[in-house]
C-alpha positions in Angstrom: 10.4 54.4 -82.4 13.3 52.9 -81.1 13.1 51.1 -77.5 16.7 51.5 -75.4 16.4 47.9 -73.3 17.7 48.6 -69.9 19.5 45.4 -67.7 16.9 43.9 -65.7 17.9 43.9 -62.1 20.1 41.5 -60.7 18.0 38.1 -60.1 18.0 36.7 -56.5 17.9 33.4 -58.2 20.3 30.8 -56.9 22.8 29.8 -59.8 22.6 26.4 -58.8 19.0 24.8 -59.7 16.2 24.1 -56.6 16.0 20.3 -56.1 13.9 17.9 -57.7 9.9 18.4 -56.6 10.7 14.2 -55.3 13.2 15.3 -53.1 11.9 18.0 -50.6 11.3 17.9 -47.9 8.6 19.7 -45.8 11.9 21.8 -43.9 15.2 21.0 -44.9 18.4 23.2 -45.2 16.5 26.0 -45.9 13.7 25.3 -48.3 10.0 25.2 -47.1 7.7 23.4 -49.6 4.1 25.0 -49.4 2.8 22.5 -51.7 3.6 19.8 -50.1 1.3 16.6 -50.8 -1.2 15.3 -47.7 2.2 12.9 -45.9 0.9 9.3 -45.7 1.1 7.3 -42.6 4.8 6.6 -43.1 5.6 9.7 -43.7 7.0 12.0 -41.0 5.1 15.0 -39.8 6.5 18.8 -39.2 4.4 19.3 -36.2 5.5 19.6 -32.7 5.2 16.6 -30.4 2.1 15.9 -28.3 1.7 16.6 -25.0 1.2 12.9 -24.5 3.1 10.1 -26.1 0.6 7.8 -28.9 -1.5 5.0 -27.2 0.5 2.5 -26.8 0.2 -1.6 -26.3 1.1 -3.5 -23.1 3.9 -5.1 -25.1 5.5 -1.8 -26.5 5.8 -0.6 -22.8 7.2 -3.8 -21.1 9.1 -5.5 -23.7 12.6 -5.8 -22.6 14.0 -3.4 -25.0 12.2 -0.5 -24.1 14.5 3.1 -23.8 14.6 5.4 -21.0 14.7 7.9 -23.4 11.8 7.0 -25.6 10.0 10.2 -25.5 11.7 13.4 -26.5 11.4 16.1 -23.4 13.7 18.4 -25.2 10.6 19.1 -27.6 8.5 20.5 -24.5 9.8 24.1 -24.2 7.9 25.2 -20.8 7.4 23.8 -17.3 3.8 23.0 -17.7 4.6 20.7 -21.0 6.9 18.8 -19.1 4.5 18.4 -16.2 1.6 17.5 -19.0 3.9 15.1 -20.6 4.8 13.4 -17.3 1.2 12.7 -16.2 0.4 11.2 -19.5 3.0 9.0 -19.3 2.5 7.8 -15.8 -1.5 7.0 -16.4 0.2 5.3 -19.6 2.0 3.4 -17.6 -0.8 2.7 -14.5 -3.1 1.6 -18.0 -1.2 -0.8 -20.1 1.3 -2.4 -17.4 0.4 -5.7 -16.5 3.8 -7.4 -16.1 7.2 -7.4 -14.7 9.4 -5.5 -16.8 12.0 -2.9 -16.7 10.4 -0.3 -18.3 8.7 2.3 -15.7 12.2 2.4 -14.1 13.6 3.6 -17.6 10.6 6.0 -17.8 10.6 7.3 -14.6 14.0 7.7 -14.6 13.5 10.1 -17.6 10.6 12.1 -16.2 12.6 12.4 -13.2 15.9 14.5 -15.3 13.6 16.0 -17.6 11.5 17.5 -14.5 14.9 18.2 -12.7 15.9 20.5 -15.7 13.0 22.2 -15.2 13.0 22.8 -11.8 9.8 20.3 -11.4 9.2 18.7 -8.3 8.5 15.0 -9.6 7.2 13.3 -5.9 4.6 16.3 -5.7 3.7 15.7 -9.8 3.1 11.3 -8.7 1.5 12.0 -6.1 -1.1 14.2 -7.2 -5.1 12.3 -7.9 -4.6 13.2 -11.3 -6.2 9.1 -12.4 -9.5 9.0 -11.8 -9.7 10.9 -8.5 -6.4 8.7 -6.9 -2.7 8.5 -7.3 -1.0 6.4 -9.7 0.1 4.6 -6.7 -3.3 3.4 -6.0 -3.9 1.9 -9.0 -0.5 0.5 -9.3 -1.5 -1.5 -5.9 -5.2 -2.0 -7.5 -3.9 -3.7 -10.5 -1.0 -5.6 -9.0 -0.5 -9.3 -9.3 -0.7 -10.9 -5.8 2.6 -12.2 -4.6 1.6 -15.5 -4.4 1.1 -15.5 -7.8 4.3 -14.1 -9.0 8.2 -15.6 -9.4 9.6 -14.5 -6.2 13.8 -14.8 -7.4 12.5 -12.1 -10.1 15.1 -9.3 -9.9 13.1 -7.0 -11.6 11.3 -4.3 -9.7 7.5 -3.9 -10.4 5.4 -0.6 -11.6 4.5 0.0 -7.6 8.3 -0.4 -6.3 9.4 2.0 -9.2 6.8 4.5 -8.4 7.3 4.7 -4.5 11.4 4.8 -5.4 10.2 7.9 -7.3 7.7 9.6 -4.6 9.1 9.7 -1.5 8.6 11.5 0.6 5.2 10.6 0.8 2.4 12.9 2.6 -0.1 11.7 4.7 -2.8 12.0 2.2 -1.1 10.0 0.0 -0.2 7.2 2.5 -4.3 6.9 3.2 -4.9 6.9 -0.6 -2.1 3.4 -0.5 -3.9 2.3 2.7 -7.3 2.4 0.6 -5.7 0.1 -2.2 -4.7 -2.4 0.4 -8.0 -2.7 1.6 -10.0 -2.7 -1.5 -7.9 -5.9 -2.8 -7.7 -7.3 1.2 -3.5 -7.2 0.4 -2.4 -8.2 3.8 1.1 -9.3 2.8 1.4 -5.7 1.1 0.3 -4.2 3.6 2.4 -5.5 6.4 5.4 -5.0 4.3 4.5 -1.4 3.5 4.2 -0.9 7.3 7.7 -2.1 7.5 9.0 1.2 5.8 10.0 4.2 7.3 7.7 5.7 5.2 4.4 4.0 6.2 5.9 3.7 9.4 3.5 5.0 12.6 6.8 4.4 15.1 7.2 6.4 17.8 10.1 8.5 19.1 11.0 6.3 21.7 10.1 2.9 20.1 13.0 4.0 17.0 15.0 4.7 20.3 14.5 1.3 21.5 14.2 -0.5 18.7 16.8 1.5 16.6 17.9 3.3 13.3 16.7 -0.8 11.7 13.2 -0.7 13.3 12.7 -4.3 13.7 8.8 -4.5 13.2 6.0 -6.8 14.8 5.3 -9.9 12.8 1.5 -10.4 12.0 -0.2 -12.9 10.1 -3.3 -13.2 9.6 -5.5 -16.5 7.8 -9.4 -16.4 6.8 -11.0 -19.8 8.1 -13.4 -21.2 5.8 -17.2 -20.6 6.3 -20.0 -18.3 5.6 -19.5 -16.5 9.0 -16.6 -14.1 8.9 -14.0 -16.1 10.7 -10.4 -15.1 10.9 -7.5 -15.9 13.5 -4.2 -13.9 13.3 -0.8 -14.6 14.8 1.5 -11.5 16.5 5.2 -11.6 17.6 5.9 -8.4 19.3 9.1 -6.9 19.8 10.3 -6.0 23.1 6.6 -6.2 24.6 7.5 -5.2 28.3 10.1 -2.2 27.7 8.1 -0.5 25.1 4.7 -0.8 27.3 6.5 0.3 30.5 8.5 3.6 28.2 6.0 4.1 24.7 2.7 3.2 26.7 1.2 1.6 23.9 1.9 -0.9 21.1 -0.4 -0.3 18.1 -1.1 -3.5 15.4 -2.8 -2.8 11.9 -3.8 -5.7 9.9 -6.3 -6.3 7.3 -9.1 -9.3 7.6 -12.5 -10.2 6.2 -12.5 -7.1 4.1 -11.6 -4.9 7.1 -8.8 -3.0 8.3 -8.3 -3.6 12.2 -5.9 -2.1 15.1 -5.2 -4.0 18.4 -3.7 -2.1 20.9 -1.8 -2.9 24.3 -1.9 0.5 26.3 -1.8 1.6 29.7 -5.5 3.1 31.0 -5.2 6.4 32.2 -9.6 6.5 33.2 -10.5 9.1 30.8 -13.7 7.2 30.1 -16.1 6.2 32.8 -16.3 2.6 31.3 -12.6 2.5 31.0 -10.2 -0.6 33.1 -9.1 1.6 36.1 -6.1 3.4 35.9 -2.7 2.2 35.0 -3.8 -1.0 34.3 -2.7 -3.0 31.3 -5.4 -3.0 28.4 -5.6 -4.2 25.4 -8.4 -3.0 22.8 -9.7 -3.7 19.0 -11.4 -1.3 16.4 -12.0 -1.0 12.8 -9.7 1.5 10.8 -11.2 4.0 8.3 -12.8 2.7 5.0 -13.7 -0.2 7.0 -17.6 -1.0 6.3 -19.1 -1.6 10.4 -19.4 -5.0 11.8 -20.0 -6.9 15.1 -17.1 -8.8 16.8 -16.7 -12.1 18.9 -13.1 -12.5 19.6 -10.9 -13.9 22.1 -6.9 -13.3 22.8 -5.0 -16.2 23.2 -1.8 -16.3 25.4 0.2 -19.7 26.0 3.9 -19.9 27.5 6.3 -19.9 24.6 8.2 -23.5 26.2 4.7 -25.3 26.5 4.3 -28.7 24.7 1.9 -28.1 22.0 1.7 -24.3 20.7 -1.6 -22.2 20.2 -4.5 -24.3 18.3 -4.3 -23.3 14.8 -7.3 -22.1 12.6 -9.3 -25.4 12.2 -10.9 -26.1 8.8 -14.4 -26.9 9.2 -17.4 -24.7 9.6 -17.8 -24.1 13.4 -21.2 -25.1 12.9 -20.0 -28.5 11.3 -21.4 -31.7 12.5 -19.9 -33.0 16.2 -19.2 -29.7 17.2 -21.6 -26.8 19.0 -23.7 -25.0 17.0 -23.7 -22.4 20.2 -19.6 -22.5 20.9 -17.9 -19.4 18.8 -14.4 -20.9 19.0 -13.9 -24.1 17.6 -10.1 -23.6 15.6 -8.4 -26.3 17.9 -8.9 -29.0 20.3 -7.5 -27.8 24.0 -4.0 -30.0 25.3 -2.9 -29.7 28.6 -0.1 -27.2 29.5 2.3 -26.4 31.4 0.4 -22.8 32.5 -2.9 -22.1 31.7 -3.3 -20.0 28.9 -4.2 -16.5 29.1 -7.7 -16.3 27.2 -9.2 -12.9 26.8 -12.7 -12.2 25.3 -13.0 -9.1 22.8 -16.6 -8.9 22.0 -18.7 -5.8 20.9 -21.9 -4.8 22.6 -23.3 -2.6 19.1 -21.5 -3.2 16.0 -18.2 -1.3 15.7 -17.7 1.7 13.2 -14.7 3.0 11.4 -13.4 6.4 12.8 -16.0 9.6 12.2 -15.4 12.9 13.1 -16.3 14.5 15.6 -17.4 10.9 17.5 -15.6 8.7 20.0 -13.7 6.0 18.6 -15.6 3.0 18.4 -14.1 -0.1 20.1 -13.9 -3.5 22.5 -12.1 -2.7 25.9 -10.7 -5.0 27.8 -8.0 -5.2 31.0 -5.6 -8.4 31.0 -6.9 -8.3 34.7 -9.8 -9.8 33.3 -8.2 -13.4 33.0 -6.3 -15.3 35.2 -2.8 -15.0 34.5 -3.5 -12.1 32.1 -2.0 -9.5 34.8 1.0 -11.4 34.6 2.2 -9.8 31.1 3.3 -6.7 32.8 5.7 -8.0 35.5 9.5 -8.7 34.7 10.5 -12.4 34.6 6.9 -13.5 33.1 7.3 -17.1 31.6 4.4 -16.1 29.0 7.1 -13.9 27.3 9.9 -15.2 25.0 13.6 -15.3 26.0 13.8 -12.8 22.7 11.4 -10.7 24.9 9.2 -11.6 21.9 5.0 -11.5 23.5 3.6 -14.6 20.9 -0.1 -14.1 21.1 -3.2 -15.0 18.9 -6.3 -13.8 18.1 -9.3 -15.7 17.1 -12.6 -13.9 15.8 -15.9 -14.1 14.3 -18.0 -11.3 12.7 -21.4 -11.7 14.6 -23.2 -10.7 17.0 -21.8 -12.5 20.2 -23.7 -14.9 22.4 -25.6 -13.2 25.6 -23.7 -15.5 28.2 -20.0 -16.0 28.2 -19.5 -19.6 26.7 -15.6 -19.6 26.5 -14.1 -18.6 29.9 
């Protein structure tokens, strides 16, 4: 029997021959290998990006060649990869920075246009606890080096001024979460020069309208004396004293000392409370601040005329209990020298320890009217020689963390 062969149908076959088994590549102009060896570590992989960008060192992050761009967003096809992506990178960042560099400005600056093109709101995403139950700006504060210990003429901004560039505006939570990290590393330079911002800013209405649009703010410094017994003394210049007590009604100073976050307040007693200075008189009180553990108080304010001889005793050195002074006396930081005036000396002592704020309980805090020393009333009345030809009031406050003595030992 004879067997007609028929043309096979036409082959799909390229004419041209498949490359070489050496030469493929997992995807490449239009050829898929499916037996494609195990790659080795050099070898690159098919798969999609992670989420999160591979650990990487404290030197790959702040050496001075790092990209903006080092991480590819276009990869990330939804919203929430982007978001995922930028949280990664940002506790990256809070975890492995340790230096000045200009790296989280590059990175930030690429989080910020890749969350832009996707309609993300990058100050809500940084300011989310999403690192161990607190913003990154936290633990940007947490692990900062202290300025003293940095170069000063650097001109390269650190991981906590490229955050806040980045996460403004800040809300209130947010702002007590930075407050928190002050007061856990007792940052009292920080802090003051946070509270110089607009953003951290407590200013009133009418203070911004009498200060103005720069808002000059009160200078405070504060120094720790040395000794076992909590001593501190800080120094205030405050703007303007008379006009913004006789149009704002009060004058509010934060600081941090001993561990503590404090407020001294001028204000004008309006006899809500039964023990309060009568009415319309000129007060001036002292409390803790929240987070702050509770603690007794011995204090006194210290007023001198600004064109005296000799200015306010500084914090002296030795241990108040040191030999050739008073074991009983609680203020020991200078020797007095006569003066022109006498100097306006008000005690601030506590008679139970003083607590941090807790709701649904009265604030916690020392009292006092400048009635209660001579020359103390004086403060309020135009032409006072205690206050500055600036209109600058210089005052200083000089404190103790213990229980104070039963009979008045310093008037």
């Amino acid at each position: 029997m004879i067997i007609e062969k028929h043309p096979l149908p036409e082959d799909p076959t390229p004419n041209d021959a498949p490359p070489s088994y050496d030469t493929l590549r997992p995807i490449r102009n239009g050829y898929r290998d499916t037996k494609a060896p195990t790659p080795s570590p050099a070898t690159s992989s098919t798969q999609s990006p992670p989420l999160r960008p591979p650990p990487t060192s404290p030197t790959s992050i702040t050496k001075g060649k790092a990209r903006a761009n080092w991480f590819n967003f276009a990869a990330h096809r939804t919203s929430r990869d982007v978001r995922n992506t930028v949280l990664g990178l940002v506790r990256d960042l809070v975890r492995e920075y340790h230096t000045n560099s200009p790296a989280p400005t590059g990175i930030l600056q690429s989080c910020a246009e890749a969350c832009a093109a996707h309609n993300l709101c990058l100050p809500s995403i940084l300011q989310e606890k999403s690192i161990e139950e607190h913003t990154p700006l936290y633990w940007a504060i947490v692990k900062r080096v202290p300025d003293e210990a940095t170069d000063e003429d650097t001109q390269i901004p650190d991981l906590l001024t490229a955050l806040l560039s980045h996460s403004t505006p800040l809300t209130q939570e947010t702002i007590s979460d930075v407050r928190v990290a002050c007061l856990v590393t007792s940052d009292q330079a920080l802090f003051q020069r946070l509270r110089m911002s607009p953003e951290f800013s407590k200013i009133s209405g009418r203070d911004e309208m009498l200060l103005g649009a720069s808002l000059p703010m009160d200078d405070i410094f504060v120094e720790d004396v040395s000794g076992d017994e909590g001593a501190f003394a800080v120094d205030f210049e405050i703007v303007q004293f008379q006009k913004r007590m006789m149009v704002s009604k009060e004058i509010v100073l934060e600081f941090i000392a001993r561990s503590r976050m404090w407020k001294l307040e001028f204000s004008i007693a309006n006899g809500g409370q039964h023990a309060d200075p009568r009415p319309g008189s000129w007060c001036i009180s002292l409390s803790l601040l929240e987070n702050s553990p509770p603690t007794w108080i011995d204090s006194r304010l210290l007023v001198q005329e600004p064109d005296a001889t000799s200015p306010i005793p500084s914090p002296d050195t030795q241990s108040p209990t040191s030999p050739g002074r008073s074991a009983s006396s609680p203020f020991v930081f200078g020797a007095s020298r006569p003066r022109t005036k006498p100097t306006i000396s008000l005690r601030l002592k506590s008679t139970q320890q003083l607590f941090a704020p807790r709701p649904h309980q009265a604030q916690s805090k020392v009292v006092v009217s400048l009635e209660d020393s001579q020359m103390g009333s004086s403060l309020q009345y135009a032409g006072s020689s205690y206050i500055a030809a600036d209109e600058k009031l210089r005052a200083r406050l000089e404190a103790r963390l213990c229980k104070p003595e039963a009979e008045c030992i310093i008037c």
